[in-house]
C-alpha positions as CSV (number, residue, x, y, z in Angstrom):
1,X,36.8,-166.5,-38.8
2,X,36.7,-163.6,-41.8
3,X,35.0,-162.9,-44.9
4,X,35.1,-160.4,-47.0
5,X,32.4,-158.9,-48.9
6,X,33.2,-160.2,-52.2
7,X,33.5,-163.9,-50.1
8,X,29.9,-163.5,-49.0
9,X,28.2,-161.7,-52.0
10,X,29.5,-165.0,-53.5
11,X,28.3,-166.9,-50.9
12,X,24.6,-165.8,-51.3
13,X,24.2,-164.8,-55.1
14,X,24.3,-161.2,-54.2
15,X,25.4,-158.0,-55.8
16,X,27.7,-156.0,-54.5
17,X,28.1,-152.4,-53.6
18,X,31.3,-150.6,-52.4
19,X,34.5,-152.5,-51.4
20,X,34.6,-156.0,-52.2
21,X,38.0,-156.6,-49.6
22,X,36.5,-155.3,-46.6
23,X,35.9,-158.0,-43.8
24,X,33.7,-159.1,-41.1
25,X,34.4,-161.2,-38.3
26,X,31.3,-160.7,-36.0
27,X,27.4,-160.3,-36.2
28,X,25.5,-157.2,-35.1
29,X,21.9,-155.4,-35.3
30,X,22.4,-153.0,-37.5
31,X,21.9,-150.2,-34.9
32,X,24.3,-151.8,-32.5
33,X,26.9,-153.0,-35.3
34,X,30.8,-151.3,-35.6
35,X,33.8,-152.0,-38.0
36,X,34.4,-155.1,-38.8
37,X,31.3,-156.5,-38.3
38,X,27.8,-158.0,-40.5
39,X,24.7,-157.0,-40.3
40,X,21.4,-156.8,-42.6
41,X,18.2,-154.8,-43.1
42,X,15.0,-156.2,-44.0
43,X,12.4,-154.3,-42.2
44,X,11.6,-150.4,-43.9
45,X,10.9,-149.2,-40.5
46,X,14.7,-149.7,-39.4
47,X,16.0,-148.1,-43.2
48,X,17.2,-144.9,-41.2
49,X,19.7,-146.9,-39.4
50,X,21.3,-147.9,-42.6
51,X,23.4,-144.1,-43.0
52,X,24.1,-144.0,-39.3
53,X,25.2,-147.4,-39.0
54,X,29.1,-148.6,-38.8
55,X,28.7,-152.1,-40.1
56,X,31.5,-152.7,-42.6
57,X,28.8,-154.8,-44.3
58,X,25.0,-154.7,-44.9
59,X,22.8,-157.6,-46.3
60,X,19.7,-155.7,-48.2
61,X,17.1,-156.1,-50.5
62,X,17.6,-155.7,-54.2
63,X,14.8,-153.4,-54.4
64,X,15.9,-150.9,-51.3
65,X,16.4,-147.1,-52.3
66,X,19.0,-144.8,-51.1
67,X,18.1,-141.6,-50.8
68,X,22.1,-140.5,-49.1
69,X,25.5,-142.2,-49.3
70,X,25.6,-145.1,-47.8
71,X,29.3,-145.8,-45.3
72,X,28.8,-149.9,-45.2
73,X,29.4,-152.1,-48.4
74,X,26.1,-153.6,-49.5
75,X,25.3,-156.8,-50.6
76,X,22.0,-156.5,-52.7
77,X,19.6,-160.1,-52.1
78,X,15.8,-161.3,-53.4
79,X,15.8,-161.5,-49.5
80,X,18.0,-159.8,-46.5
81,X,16.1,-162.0,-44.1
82,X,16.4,-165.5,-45.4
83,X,19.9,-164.7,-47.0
84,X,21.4,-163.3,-43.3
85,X,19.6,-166.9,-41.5
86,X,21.3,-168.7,-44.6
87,X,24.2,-167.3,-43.6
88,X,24.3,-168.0,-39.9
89,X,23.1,-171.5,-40.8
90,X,26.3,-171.4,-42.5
91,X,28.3,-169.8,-39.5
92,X,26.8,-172.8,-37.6
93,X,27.8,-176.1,-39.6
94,X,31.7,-174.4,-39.7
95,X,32.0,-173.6,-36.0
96,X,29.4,-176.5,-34.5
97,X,31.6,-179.5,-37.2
98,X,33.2,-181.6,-34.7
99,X,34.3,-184.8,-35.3
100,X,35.5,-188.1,-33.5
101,X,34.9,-189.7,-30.0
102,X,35.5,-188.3,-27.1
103,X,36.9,-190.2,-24.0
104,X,35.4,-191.6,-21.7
105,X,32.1,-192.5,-23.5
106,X,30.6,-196.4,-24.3
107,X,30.0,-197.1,-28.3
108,X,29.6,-200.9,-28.1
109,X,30.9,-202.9,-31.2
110,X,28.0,-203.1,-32.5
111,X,27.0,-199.3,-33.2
112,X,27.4,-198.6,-36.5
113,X,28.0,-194.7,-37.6
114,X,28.7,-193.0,-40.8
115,X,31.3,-190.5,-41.9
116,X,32.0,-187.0,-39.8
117,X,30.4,-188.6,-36.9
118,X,30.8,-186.7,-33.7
119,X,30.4,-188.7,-30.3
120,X,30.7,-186.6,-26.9
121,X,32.0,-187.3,-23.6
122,X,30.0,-189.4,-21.3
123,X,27.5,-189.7,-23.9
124,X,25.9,-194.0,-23.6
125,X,25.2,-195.8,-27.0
126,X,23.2,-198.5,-26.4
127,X,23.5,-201.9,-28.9
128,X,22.7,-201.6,-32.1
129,X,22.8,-197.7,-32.2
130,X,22.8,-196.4,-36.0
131,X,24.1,-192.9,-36.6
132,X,24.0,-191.4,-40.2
133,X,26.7,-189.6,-41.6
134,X,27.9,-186.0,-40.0
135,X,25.6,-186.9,-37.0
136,X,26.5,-185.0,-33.7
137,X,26.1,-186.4,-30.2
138,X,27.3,-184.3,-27.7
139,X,28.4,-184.5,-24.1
140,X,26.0,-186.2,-21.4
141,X,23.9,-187.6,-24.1
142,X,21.6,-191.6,-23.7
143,X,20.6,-193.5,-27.1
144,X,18.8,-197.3,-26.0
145,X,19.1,-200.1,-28.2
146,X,18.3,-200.2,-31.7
147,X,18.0,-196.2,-31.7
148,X,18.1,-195.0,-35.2
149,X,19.7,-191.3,-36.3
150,X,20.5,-190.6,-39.6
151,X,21.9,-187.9,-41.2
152,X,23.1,-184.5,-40.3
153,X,20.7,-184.7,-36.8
154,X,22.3,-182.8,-34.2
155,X,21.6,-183.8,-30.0
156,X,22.7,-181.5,-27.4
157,X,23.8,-182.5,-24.0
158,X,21.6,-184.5,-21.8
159,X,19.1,-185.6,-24.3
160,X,18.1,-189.1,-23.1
161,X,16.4,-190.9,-26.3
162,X,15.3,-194.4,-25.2
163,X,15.1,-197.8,-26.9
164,X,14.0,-198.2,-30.7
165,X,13.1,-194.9,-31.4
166,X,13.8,-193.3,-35.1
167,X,15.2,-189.8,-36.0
168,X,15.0,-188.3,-39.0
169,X,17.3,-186.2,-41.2
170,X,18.6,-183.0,-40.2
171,X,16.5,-183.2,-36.2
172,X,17.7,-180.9,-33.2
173,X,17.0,-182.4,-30.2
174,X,18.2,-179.4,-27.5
175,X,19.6,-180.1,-23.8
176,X,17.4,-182.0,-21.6
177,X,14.9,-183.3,-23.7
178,X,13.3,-186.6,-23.2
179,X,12.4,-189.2,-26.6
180,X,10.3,-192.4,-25.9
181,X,9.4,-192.1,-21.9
182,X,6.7,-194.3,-21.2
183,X,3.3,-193.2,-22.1
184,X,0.7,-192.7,-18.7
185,X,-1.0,-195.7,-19.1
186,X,-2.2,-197.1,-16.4
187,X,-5.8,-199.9,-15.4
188,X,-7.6,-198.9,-12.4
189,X,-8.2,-202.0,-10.2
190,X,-11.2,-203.1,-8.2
191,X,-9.1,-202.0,-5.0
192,X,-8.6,-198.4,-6.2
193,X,-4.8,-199.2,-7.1
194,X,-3.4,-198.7,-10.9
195,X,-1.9,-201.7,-12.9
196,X,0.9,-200.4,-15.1
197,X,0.0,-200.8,-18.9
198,X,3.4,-201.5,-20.9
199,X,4.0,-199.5,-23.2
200,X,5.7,-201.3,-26.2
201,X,6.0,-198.8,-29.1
202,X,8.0,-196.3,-30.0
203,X,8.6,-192.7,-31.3
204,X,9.4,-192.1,-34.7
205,X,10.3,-188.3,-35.6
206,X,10.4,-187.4,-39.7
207,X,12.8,-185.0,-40.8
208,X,13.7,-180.9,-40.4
209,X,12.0,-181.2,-36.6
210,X,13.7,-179.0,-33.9
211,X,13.0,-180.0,-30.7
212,X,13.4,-177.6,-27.3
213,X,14.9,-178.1,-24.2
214,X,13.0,-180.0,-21.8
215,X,10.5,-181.4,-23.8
216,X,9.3,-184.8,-23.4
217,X,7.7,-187.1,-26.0
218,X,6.2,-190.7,-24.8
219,X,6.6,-193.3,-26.7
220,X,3.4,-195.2,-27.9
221,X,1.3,-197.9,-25.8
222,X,0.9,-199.5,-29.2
223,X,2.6,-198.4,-32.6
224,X,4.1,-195.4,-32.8
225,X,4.0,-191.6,-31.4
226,X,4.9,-189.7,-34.7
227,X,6.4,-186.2,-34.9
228,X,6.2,-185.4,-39.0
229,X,8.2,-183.6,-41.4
230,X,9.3,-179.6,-40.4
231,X,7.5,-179.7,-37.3
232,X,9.1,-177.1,-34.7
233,X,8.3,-178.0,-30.4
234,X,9.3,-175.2,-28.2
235,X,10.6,-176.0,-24.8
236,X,8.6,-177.5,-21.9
237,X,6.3,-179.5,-24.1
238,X,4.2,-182.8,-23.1
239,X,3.7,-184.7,-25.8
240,X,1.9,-188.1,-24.9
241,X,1.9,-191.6,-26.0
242,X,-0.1,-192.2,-29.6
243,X,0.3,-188.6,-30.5
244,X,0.9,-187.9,-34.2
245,X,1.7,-184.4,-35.0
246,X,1.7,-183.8,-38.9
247,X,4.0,-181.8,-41.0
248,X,5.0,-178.1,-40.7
249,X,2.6,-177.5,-37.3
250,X,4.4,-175.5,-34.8
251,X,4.0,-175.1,-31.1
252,X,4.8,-173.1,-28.4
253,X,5.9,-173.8,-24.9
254,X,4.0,-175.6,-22.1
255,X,1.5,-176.8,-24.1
256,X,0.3,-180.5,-23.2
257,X,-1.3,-182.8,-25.0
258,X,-2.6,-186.0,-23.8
259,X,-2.7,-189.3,-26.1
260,X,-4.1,-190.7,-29.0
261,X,-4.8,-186.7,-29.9
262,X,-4.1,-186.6,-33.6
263,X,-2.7,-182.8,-35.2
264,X,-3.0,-181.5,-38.6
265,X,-0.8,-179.7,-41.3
266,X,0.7,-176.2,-40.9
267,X,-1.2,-176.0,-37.5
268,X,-0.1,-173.4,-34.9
269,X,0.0,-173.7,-31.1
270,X,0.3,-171.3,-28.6
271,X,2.2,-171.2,-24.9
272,X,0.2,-173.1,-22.3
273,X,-2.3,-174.9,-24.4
274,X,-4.0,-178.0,-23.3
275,X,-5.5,-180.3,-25.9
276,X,-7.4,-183.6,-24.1
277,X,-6.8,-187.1,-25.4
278,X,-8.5,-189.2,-28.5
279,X,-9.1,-185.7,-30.8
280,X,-8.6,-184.0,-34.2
281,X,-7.1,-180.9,-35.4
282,X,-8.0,-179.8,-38.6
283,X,-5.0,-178.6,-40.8
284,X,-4.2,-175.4,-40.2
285,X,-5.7,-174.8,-36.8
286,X,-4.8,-171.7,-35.0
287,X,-5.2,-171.9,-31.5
288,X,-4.6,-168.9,-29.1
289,X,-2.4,-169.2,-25.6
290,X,-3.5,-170.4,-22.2
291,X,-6.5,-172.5,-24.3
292,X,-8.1,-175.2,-23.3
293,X,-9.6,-177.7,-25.9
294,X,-12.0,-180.3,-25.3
295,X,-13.3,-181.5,-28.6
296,X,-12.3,-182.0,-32.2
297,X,-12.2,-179.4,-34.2
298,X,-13.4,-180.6,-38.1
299,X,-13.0,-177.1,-40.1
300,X,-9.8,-176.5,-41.8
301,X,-8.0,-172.9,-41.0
302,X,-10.3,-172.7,-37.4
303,X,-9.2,-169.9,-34.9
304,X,-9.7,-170.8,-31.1
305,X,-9.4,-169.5,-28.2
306,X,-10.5,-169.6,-24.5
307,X,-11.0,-172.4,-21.7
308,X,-13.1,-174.5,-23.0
309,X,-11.9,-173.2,-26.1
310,X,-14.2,-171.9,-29.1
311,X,-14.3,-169.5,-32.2
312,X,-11.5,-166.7,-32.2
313,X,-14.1,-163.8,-32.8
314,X,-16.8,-164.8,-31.3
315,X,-14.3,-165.3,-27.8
316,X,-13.2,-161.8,-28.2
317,X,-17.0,-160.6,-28.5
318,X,-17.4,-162.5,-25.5
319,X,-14.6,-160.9,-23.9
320,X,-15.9,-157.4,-24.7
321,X,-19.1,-158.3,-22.9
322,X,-17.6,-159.5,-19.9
323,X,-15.5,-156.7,-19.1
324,X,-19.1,-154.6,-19.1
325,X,-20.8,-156.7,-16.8
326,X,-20.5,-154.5,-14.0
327,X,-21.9,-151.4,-16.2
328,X,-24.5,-153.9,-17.5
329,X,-25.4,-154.8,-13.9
330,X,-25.6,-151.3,-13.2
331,X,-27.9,-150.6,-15.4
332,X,-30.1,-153.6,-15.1
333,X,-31.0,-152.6,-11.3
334,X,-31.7,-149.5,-12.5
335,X,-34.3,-150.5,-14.9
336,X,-35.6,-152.7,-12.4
337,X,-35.8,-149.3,-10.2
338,X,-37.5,-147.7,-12.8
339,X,-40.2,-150.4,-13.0
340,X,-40.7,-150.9,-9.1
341,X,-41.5,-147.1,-9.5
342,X,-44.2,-147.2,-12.2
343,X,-45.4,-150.1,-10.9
344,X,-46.0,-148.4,-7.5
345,X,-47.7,-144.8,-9.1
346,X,-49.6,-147.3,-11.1
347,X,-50.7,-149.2,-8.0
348,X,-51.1,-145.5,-6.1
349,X,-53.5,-144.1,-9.2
């Protein structure tokens, strides 16, 4: 596909500079970009780039100087960063806007879809399956009974979602990931074996949540396991049963966290964290990789790290001090030198 300069400056409100006909067909960094292509500049430190550069087109800021002529045609924006994703949000919806059912695939009678609807091959609707309007399933891809999509959610192959769980508007759900498992709930029994607990709830995800590839979210014992509004899960993420993770809190990949563990607003997680079961996370939580977290953490905005984890700045202090324990051994047995010496003039005298 093309656009031409005057097509995007349109597009996102922008002013233009230069020729309003050229066109692009293909993305670029700016350093890497040649004719015909987009690219955009938001970051000063990469500004020298933007008169050496043969992008046809340049997304910039509207308050960006040149100090030399400038080859590309500009397209002046509040913001080159959010305008170029806007954009390839954009590019996205046009190339990713299939529609229909593929063969072979099951969709029993009774699923009911809305408009634009896009069902992939060897994808398996179970009864009762809802699916919004401009809803994408694609190839490989397991809804249960009762399952609940609405609008504009996109799933990627192998996604196996199981029965009565409920997506929210606009959710991404990449290859491979794994919606309403059974939660690890098991009795110990007076002869050392484990009694299966059922687990009867569900998992209910709000809307705006991307999902990664390979992660896995249990459905409740009880109730629900909720994923809120905005929230973003990398890949490779265990999410157990009971979990609720509350709106805009991000997290990064590996990270495990075991049930009934509750998450607050705008909270960030790093790779490899482990959070045990039946806690709290404060809104806004910040807690550094490869952490381990044993307790509930009560103060809003906390910064953590460390196994078992603790305050941000004080673990770095602590850091510092460990990496001079053999100096600080050092010297200790040479104090204790020291004193063995006096000590034995003093007995001498």
């Amino acid at each position: 596909m093309q656009f031409s300069a005057l097509q995007l400056a349109t597009m996102l409100d922008g002013k233009l500079e230069g020729n309003p006909d050229v066109k692009v067909s293909n993305i670029a960094k700016i350093e890497e970009a040649g004719e015909g292509m987009l690219s955009f500049i938001a970051n000063p430190k990469y500004e020298e780039f933007i008169y050496t550069t043969n992008a046809s087109i340049l997304i910039v800021n509207e308050s960006l100087v040149t100090e030399k002529p400038v080859k590309s045609t500009l397209i002046r924006v509040k913001d080159a960063y959010s305008s170029f994703a806007l954009l390839l949000e954009k590019y996205k919806q046009m190339v990713g806007n299939k529609t229909g059912i593929q063969q072979p695939s099951y969709v029993p009678a009774s699923v009911k879809t809305g408009q634009n609807v896009f069902i992939g091959a060897f994808a398996y609707l179970g009864e009762n399956v809802v699916l919004g309007n401009n809803v994408k399933i694609y190839p490989g891809v397991y809804l249960g009974d009762n399952v609940t999509v609405n609008d504009d959610t996109v799933i990627f192959p192998g996604v196996k979602v199981y029965d009565n769980c409920i997506l929210g508007r606009r959710v991404i759900l990449h290859a491979g990931c794994v919606i309403g498992g059974d939660g690890f709930g098991f009795a110990p029994q007076p002869d050392g074996t484990y009694k299966k607990v059922p687990q009867i709830g569900n998992v209910i995800i709000h809307d705006d949540v991307e999902i990664g590839a390979n992660t896995t979210i249990d459905r409740a014992t009880m109730g629900s396991t909720i994923i809120r509004q905005g929230v973003k899960l990398d890949n490779l993420i265990q999410i157990a049963h009971n979990v609720d993770v509350d709106t805009n809190t991000v997290i990064a990949a590996q990270t495990g966290i075991s049930g009934s563990t509750k998450i607050g607003k705008n909270c960030v997680i790093g790779g490899q964290v482990g959070l045990v079961g039946h806690i709290q996370l404060a809104d806004g939580t910040k807690i550094n990789a490869q952490s381990g977290l044993s307790k509930s953490i009560a103060e809003p905005n906390t910064a953590l790290m460390g196994s078992p984890a603790f305050d941000y700045k004080s673990s770095l202090k602590s850091q510092a001090i460990f990496r001079n324990l053999p100096d600080l051994e050092k010297r200790v047995k040479e104090l204790e030198d020291m004193v063995k010496q006096l000590l034995s003039v003093r007995e001498g005298v």
